[in-house]
MIDOSE-1310 file (N, C-alpha, C; in nm, 2 decimals, decimal comma, always signed):
residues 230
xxxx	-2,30/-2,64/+0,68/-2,35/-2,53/+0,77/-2,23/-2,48/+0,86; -2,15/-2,54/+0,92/-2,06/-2,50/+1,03/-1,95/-2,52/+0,92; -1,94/-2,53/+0,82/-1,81/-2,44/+0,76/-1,86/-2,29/+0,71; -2,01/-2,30/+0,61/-2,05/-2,14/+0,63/-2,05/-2,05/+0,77
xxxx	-2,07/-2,09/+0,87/-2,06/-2,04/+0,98/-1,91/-1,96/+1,02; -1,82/-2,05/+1,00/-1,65/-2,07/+1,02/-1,61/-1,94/+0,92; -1,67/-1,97/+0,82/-1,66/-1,86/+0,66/-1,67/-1,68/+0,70; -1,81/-1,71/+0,79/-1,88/-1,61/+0,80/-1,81/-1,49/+0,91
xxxx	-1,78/-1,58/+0,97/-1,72/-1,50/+1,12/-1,54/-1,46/+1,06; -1,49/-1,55/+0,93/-1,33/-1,54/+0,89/-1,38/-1,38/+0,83; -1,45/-1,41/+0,75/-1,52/-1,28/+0,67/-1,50/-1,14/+0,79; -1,64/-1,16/+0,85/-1,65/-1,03/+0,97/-1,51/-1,02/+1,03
xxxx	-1,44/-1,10/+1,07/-1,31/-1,06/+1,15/-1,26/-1,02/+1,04; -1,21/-1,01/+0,89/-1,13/-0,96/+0,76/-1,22/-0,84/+0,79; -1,34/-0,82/+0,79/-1,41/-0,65/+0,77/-1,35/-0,58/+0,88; -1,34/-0,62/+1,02/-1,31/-0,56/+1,09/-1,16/-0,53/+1,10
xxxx	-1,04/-0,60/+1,05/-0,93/-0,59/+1,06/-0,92/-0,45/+1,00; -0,97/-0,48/+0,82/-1,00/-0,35/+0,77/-1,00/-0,24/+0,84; -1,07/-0,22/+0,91/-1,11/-0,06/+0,94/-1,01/-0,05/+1,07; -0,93/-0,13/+1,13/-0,86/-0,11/+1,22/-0,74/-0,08/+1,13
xxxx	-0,70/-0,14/+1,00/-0,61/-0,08/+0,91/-0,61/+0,07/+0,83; -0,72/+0,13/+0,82/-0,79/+0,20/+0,75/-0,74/+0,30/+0,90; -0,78/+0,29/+1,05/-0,77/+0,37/+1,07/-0,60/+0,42/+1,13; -0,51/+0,28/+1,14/-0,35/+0,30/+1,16/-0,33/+0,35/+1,03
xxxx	-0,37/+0,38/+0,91/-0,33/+0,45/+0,81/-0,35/+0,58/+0,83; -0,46/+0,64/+0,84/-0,50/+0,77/+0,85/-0,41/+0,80/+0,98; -0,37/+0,79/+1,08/-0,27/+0,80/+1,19/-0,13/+0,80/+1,13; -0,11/+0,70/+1,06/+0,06/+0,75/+1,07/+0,01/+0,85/+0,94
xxxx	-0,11/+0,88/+0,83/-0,03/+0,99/+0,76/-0,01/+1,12/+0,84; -0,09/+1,08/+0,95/-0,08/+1,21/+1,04/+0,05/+1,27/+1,13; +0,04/+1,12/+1,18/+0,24/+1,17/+1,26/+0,37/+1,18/+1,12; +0,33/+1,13/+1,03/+0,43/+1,20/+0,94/+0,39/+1,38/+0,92
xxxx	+0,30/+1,39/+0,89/+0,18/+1,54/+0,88/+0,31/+1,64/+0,99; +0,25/+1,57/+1,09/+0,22/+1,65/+1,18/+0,37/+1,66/+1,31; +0,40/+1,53/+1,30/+0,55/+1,54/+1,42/+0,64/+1,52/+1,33; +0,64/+1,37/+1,23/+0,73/+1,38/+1,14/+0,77/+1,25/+1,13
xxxx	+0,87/+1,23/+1,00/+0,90/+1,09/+0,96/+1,01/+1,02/+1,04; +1,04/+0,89/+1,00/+1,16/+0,89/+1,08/+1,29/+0,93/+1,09; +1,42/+0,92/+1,16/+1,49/+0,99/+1,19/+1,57/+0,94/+1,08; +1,68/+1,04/+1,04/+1,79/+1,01/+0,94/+1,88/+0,94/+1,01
xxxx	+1,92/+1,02/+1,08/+2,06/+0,99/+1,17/+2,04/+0,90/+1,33; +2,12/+0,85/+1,33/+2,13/+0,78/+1,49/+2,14/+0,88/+1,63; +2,21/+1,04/+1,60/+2,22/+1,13/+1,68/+2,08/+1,15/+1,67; +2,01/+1,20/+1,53/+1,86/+1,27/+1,56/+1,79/+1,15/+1,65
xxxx	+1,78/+1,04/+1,60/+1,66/+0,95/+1,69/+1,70/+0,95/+1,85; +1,84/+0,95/+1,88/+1,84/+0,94/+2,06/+1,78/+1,09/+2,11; +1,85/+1,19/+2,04/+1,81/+1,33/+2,06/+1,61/+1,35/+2,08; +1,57/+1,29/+1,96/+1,45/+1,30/+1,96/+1,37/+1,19/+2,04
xxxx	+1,45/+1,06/+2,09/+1,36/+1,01/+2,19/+1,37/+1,07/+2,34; +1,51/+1,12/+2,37/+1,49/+1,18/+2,44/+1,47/+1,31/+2,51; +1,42/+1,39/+2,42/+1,31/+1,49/+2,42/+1,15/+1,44/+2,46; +1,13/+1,38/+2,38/+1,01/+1,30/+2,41/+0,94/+1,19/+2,38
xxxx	+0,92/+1,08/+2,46/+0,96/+0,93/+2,41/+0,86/+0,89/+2,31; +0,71/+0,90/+2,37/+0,61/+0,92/+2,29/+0,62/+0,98/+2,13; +0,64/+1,05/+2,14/+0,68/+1,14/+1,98/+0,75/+1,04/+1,89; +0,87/+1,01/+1,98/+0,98/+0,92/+1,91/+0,94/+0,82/+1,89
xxxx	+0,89/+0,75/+1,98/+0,84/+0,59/+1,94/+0,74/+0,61/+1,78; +0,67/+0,68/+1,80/+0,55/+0,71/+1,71/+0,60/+0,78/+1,55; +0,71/+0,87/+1,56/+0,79/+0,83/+1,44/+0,88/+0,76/+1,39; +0,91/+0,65/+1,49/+0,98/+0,51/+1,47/+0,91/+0,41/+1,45
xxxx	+0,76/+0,46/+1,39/+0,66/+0,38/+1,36/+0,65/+0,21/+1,45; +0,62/+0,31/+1,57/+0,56/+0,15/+1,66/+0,45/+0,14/+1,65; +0,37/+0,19/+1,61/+0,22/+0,15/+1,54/+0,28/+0,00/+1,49; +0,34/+0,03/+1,38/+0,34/-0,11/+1,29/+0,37/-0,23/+1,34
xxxx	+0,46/-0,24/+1,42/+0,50/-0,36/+1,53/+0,35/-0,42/+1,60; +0,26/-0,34/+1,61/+0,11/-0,37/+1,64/+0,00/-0,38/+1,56; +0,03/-0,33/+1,43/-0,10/-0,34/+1,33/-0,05/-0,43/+1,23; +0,10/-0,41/+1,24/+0,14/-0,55/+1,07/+0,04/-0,66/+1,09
xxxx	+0,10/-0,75/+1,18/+0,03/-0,88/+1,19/-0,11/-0,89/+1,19; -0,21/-0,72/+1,17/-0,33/-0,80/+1,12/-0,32/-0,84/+0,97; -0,23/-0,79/+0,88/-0,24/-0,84/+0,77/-0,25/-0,95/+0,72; -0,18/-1,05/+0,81/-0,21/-1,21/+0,84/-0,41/-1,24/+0,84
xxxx	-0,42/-1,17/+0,94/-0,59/-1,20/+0,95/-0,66/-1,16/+0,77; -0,62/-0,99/+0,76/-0,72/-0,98/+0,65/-0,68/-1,07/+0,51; -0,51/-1,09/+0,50/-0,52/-1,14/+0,36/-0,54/-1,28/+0,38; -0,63/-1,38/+0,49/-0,60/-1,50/+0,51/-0,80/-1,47/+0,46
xxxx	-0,87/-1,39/+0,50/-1,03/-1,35/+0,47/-1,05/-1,33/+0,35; -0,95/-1,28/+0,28/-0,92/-1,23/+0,14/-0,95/-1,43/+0,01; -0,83/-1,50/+0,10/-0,81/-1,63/+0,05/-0,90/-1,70/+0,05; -0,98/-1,68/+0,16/-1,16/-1,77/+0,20/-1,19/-1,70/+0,10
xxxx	-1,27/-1,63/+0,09/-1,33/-1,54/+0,01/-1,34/-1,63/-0,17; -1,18/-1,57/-0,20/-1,17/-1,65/-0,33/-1,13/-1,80/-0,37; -1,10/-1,83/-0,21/-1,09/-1,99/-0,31/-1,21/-2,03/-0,31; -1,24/-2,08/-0,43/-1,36/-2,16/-0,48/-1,32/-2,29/-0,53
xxxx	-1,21/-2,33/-0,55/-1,14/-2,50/-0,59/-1,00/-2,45/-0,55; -0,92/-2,52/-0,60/-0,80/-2,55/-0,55/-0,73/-2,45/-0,67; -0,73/-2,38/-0,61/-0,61/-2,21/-0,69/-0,49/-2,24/-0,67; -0,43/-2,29/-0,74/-0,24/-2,30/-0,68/-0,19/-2,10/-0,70
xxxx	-0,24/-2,02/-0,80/-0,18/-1,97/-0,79/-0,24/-1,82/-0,61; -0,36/-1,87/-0,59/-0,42/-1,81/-0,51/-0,34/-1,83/-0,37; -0,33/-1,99/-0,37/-0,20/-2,03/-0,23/-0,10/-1,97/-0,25; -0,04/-2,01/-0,37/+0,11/-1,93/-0,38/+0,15/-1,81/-0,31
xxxx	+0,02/-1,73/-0,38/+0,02/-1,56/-0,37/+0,03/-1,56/-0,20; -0,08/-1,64/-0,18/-0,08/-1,58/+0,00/+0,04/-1,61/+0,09; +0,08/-1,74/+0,01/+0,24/-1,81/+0,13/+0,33/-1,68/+0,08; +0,34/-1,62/-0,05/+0,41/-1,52/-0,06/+0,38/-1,42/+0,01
xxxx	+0,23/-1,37/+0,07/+0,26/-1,26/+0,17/+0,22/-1,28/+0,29; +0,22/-1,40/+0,32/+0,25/-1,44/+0,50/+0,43/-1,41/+0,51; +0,49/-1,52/+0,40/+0,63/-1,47/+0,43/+0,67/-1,33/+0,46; +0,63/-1,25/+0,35/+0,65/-1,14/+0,35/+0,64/-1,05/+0,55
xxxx	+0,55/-1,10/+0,54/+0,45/-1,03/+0,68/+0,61/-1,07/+0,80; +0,59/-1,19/+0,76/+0,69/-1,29/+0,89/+0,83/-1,24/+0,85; +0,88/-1,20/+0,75/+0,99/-1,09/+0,74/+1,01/-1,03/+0,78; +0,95/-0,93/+0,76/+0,94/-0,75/+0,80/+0,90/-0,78/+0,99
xxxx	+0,81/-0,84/+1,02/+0,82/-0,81/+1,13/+0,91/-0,89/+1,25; +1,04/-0,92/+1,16/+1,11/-1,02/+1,24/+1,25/-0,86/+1,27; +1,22/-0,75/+1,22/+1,29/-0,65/+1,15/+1,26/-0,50/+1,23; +1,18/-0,49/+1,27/+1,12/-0,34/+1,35/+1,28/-0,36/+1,53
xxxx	+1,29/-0,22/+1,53/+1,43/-0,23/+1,61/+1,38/-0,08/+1,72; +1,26/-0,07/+1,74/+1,20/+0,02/+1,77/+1,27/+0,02/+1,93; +1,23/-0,09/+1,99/+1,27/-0,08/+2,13/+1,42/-0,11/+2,11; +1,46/-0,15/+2,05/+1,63/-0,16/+2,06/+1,69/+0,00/+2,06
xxxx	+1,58/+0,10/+1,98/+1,65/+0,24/+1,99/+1,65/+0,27/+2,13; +1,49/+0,26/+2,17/+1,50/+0,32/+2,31/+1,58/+0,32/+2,43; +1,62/+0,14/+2,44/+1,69/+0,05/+2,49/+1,82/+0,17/+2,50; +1,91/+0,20/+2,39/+1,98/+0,25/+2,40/+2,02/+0,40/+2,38
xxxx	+1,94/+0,50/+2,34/+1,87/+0,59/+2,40/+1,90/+0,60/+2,52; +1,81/+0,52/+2,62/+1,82/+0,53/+2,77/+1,96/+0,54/+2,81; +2,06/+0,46/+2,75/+2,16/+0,40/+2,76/+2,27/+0,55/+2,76; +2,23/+0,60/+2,65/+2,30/+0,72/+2,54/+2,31/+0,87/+2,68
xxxx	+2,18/+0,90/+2,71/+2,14/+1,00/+2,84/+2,18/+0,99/+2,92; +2,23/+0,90/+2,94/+2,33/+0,85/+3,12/+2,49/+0,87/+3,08; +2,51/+0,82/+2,96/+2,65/+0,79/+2,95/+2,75/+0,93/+2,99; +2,85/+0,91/+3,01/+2,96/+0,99/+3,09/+3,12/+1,01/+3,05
xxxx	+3,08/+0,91/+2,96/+3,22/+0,92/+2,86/+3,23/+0,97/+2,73; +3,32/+0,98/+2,63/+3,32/+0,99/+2,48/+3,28/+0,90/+2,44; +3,37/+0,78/+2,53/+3,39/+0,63/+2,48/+3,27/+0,59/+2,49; +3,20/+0,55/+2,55/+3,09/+0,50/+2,58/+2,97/+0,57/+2,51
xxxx	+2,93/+0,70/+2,45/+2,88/+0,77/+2,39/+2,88/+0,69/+2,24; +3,00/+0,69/+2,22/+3,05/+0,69/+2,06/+2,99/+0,50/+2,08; +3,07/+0,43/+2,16/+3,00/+0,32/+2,10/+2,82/+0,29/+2,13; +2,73/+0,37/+2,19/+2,64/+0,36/+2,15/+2,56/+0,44/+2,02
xxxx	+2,65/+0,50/+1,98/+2,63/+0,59/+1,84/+2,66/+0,44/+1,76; +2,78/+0,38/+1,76/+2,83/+0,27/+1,64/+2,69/+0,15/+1,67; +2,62/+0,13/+1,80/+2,56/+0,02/+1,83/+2,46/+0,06/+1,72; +2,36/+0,17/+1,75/+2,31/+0,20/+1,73/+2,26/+0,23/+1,57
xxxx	+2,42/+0,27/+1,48/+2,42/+0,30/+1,39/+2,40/+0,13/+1,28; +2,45/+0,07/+1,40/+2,41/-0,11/+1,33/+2,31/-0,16/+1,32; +2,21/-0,07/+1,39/+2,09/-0,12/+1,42/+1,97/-0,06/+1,32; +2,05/+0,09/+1,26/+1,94/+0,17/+1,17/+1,99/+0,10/+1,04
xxxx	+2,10/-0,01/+1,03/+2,13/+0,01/+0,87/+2,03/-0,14/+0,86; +2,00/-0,20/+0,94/+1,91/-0,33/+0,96/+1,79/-0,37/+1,02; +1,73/-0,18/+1,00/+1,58/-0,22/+1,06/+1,47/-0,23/+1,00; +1,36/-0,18/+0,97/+1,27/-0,25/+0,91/+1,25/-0,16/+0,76
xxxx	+1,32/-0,02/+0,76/+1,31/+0,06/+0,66/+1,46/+0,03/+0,59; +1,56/-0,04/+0,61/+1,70/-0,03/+0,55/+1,75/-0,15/+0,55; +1,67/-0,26/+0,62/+1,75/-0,43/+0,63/+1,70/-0,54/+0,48; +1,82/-0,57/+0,51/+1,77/-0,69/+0,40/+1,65/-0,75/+0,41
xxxx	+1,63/-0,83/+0,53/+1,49/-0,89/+0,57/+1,42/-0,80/+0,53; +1,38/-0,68/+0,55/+1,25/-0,59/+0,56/+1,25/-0,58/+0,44; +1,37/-0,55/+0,35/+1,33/-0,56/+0,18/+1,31/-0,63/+0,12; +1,30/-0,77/+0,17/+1,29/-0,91/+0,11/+1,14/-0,92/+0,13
xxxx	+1,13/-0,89/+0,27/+0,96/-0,92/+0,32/+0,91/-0,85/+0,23; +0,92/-0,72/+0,21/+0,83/-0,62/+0,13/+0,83/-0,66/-0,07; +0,95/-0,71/-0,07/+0,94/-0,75/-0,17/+0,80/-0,87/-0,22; +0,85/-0,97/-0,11/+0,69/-1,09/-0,09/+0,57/-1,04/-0,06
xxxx	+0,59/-0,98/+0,05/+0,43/-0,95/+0,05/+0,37/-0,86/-0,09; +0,46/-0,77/-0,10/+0,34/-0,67/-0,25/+0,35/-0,77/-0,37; +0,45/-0,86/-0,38/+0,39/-0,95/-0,52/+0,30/-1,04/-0,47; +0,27/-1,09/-0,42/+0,16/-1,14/-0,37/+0,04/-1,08/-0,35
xxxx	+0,04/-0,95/-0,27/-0,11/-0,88/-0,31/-0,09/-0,85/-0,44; -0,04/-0,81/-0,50/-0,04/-0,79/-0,61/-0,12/-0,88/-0,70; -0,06/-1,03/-0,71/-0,16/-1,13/-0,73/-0,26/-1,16/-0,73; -0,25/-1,14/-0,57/-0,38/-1,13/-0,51/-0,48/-1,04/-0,63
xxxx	-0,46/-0,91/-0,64/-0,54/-0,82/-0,66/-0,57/-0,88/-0,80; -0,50/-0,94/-0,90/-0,49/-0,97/-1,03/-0,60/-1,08/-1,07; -0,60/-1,22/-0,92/-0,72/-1,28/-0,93/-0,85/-1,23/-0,92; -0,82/-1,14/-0,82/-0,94/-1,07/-0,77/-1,05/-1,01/-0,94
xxxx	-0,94/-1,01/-1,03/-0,96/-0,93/-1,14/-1,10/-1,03/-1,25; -1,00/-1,13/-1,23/-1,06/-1,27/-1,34/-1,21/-1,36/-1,21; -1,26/-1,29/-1,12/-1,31/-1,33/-1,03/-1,44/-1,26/-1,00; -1,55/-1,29/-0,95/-1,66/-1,17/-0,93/-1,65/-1,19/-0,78
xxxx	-1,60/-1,20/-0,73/-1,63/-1,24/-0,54/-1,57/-1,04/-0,46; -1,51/-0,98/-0,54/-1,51/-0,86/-0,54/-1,52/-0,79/-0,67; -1,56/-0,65/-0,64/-1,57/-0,57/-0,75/-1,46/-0,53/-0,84; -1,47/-0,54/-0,99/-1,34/-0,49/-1,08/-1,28/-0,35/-0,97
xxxx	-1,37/-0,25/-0,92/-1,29/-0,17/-0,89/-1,17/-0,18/-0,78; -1,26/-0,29/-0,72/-1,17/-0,33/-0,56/-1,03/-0,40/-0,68; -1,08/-0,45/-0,76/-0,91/-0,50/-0,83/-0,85/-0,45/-0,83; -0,91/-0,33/-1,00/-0,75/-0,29/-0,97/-0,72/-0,16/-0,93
xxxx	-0,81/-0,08/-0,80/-0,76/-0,01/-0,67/-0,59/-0,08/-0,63; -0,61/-0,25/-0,60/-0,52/-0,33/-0,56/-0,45/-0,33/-0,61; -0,43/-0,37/-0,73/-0,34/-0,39/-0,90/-0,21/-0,24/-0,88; -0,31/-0,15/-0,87/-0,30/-0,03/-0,86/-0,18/+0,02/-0,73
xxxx	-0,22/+0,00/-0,63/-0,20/+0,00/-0,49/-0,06/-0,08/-0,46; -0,08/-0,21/-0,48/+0,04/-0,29/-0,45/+0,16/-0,31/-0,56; +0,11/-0,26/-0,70/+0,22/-0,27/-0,79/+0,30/-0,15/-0,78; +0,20/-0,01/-0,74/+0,32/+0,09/-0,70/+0,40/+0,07/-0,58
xxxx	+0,31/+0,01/-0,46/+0,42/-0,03/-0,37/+0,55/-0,12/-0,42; +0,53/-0,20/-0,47/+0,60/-0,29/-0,55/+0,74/-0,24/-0,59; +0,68/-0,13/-0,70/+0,81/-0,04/-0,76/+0,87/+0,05/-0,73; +0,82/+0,08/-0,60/+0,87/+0,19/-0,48/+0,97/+0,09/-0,43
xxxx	+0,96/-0,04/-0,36/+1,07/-0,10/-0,34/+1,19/-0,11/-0,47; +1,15/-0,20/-0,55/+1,21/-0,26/-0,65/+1,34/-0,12/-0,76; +1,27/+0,02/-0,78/+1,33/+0,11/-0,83/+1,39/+0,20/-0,71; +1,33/+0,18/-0,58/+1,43/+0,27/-0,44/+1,53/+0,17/-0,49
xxxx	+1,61/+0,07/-0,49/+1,71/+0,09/-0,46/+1,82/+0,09/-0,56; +1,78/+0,15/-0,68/+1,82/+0,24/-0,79/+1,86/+0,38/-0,79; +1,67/+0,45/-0,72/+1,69/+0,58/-0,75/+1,59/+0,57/-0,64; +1,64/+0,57/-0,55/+1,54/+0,65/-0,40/+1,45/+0,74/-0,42
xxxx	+1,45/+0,84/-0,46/+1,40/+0,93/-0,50/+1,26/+0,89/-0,58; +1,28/+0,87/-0,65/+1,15/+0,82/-0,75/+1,09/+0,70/-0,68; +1,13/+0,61/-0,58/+1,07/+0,54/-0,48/+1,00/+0,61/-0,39; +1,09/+0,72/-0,35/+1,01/+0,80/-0,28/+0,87/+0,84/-0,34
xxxx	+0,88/+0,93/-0,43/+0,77/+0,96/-0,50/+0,65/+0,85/-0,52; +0,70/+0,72/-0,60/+0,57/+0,59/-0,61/+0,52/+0,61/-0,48; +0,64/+0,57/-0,36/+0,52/+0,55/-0,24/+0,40/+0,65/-0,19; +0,47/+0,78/-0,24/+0,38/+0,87/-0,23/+0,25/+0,89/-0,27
xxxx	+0,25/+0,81/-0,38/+0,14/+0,79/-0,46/+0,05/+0,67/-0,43; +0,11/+0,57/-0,41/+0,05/+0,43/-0,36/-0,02/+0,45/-0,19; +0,09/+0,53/-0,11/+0,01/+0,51/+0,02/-0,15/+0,59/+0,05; -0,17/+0,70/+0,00/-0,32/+0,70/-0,01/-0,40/+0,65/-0,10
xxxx	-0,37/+0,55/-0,14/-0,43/+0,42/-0,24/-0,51/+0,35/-0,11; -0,43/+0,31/-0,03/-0,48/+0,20/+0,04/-0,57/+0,24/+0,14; -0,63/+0,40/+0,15/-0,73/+0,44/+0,23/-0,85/+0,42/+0,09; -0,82/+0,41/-0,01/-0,93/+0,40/-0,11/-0,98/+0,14/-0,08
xxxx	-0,86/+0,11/-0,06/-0,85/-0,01/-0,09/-0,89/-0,12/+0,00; -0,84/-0,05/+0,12/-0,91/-0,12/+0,26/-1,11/-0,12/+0,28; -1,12/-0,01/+0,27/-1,24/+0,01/+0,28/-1,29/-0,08/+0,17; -1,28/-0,09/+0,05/-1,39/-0,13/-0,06/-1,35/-0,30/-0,02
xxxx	-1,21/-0,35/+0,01/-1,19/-0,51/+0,07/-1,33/-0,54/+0,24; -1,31/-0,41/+0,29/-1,38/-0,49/+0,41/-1,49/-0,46/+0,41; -1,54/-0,37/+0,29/-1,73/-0,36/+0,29/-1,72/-0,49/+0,22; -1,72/-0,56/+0,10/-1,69/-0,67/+0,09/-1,73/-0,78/+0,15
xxxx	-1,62/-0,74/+0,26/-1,60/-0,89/+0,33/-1,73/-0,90/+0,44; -1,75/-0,75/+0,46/-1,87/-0,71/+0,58/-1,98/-0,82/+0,50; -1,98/-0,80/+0,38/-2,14/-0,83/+0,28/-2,13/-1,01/+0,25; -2,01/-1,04/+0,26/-2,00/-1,17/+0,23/-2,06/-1,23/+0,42
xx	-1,99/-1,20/+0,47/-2,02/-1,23/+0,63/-2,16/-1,24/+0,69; -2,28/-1,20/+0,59/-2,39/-1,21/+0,63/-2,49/-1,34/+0,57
């Protein structure tokens, strides 16, 4: 009884993380929409934080420094859910996207821009200019969209949902569609990493395709989870 109980509440907290992911998705497609992606250059991002900080932070995706780590919650609701005996490849998959998770967010350099930004607006010299341009510029080739870590992370976590999605398949505890929505979802994420850094381009494009996937995929995981939770 008090492990159904324990179940129940892992469940409801996975439904709920859901729709708190469901709605930081609909948001950043918006600030990409609407203010814009992140910055190319180390000049555009000081320029553009210091125009206006809010804007900047929010195309420097500081959302994510705040919503990653519920993925920890939902794909751990995900695990309850389907372990039913001892799944080695069910553990596997997950330790592959906790790592993942604990990568990428060891990698966000968001307030390091600002940090120096602030730094950039005051400065008075060339010298002093230029070496916050070089600091700065060390800081975009190693942050969460360009660093090894963040591509490593990203690389673990989508094979692992991926997995994830693939047991989900051979399993009735979600619906075939919720599969392979997922199958679907994290294998283009997948190959958005894996072929960016071949041909960027056509990564660009997968992601294009996969990221409104996951307003179809969150929802049908945390009705789900809502239904199991009762």
């Amino acid at each position: 009884m008090k492990m159904d109980t324990y179940n129940g509440k892992v469940y409801r907290l996975g439904g709920l993380t859901s729709l708190a992911l469901i709605i930081y998705s609909l948001v950043t497609v918006l600030i990409v929409a609407f203010i814009g992606g992140p910055p190319v250059t180390i000049e555009e991002c000081y320029s553009m934080l210091g125009e206006n900080k809010l804007y900047g932070l929010l195309r420097l995706d500081v959302l994510t420094v705040f919503f990653m780590p519920l993925y920890y919650i939902l794909f751990y609701s995900i695990y309850k859910a389907l372990r039913k005996e001892n799944n080695w490849l069910l553990t596997i998959s997950t330790i592959l996207v906790f790592a993942g998770i604990t990568l990428f967010l060891a990698t966000p350099s968001v307030f390091s821009y600002l940090h120096l930004s602030n730094k950039f607006a005051v400065a008075t010299t060339d010298f002093q200019r230029n070496q916050l341009l070089s600091a700065g510029e060390a800081i975009l080739a190693s942050d969460m969209w360009h660093g090894t870590g963040a591509l490593i992370g990203g690389l673990l976590l989508q094979t692992g949902a991926f997995l994830i999605s693939l047991i989900m398949l051979k399993d009735n505890t979600f619906s075939r569609l919720t599969a392979y929505i997922g199958i679907a979802t994290h294998g283009l994420d997948l190959a958005h990493i894996v072929i960016g850094f071949v041909a960027p381009p056509v990564g660009v494009i997968l992601m294009a395709i996969a990221g409104p996937l996951y307003l179809l995929w969150f929802p049908l995981v945390g009705a789900r989870l809502f239904k199991l939770s009762k």
